[in-house]
TORKOL-4160 file (C-alpha; in steps of 0.2 Angstrom, whole numbers, padded with zeros to 4 digits, m for minus):
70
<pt num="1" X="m0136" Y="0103" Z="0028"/>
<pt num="2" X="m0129" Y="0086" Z="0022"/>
<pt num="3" X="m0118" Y="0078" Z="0035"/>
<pt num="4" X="m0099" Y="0072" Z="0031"/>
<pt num="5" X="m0106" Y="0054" Z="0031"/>
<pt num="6" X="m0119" Y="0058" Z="0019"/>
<pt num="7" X="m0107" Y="0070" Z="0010"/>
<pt num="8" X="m0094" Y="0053" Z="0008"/>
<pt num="9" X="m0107" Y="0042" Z="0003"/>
<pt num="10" X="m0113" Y="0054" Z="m0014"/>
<pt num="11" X="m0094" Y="0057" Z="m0017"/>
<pt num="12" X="m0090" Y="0037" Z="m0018"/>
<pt num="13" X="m0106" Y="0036" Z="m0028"/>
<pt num="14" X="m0101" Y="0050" Z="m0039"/>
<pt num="15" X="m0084" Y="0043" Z="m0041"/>
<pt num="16" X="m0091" Y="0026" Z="m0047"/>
<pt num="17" X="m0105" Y="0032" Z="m0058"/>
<pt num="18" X="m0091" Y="0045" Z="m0068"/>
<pt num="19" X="m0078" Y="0028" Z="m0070"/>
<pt num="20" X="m0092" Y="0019" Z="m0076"/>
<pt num="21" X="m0095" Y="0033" Z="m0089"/>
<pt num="22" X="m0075" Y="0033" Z="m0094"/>
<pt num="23" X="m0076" Y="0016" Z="m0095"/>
<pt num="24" X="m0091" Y="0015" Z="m0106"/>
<pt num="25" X="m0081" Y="0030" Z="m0119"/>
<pt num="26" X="m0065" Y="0018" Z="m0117"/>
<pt num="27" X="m0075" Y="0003" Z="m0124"/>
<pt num="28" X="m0084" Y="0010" Z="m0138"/>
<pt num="29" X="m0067" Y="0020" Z="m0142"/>
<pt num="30" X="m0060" Y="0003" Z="m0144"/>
<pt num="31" X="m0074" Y="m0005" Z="m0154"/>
<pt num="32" X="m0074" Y="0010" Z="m0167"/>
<pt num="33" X="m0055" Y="0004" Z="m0168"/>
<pt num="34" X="m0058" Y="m0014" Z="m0168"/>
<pt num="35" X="m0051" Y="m0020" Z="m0156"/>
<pt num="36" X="m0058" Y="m0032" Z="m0142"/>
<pt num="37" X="m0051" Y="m0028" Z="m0128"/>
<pt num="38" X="m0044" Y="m0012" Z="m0118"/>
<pt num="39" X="m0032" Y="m0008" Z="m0104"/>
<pt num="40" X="m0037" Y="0002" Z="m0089"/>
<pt num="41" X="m0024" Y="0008" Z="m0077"/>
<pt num="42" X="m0027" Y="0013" Z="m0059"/>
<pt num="43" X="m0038" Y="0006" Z="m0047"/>
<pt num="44" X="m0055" Y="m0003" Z="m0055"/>
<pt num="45" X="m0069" Y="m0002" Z="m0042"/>
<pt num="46" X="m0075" Y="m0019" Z="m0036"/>
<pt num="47" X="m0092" Y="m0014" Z="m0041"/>
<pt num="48" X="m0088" Y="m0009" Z="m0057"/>
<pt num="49" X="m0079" Y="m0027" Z="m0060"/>
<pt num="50" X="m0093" Y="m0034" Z="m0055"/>
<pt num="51" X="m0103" Y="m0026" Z="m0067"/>
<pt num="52" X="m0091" Y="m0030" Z="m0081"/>
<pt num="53" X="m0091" Y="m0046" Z="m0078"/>
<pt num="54" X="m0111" Y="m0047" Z="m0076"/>
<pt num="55" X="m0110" Y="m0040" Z="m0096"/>
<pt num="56" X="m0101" Y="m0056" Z="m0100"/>
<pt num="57" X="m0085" Y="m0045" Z="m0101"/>
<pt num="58" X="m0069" Y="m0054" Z="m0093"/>
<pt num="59" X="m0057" Y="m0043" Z="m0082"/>
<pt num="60" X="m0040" Y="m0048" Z="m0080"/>
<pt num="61" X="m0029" Y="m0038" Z="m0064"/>
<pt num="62" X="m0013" Y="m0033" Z="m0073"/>
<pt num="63" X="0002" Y="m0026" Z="m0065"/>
<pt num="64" X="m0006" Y="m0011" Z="m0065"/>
<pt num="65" X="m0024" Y="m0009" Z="m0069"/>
<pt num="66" X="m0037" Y="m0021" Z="m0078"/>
<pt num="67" X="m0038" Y="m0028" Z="m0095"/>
<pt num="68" X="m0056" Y="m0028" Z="m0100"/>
<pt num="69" X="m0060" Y="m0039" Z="m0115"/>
<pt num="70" X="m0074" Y="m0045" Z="m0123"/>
């Protein structure tokens, strides 16, 4: 049986791997509109930003949420 540690550890790996996927749909729902840049409200994981920015995408922190554009 998994332990509650373990259990945390696959949920917050979960969690980021299913906003990475929103993400991605957001983007390309954005593209097929032509736009070049998007607003996500909420709480952006660091490792997420991170990821973004790796991609040569800039995040900007808003008053609520991120502004991803590329």
């Amino acid at each position: 049986m998994l332990s509650a540690k373990q259990a945390r550890e696959k949920t917050d790996e979960n969690k980021v791997a299913n906003f990475r996927k929103e993400i991605e749909k957001i983007i390309m729902h954005a593209i097929d509109k032509g736009r070049d840049a998007v607003n996500v409200s909420g709480t952006v994981p660091a490792e997420i930003i991170d990821e973004l920015k790796e991609n040569g995408y800039t995040v900007e922190k808003q008053a609520v949420g991120v502004k991803i554009s590329w």
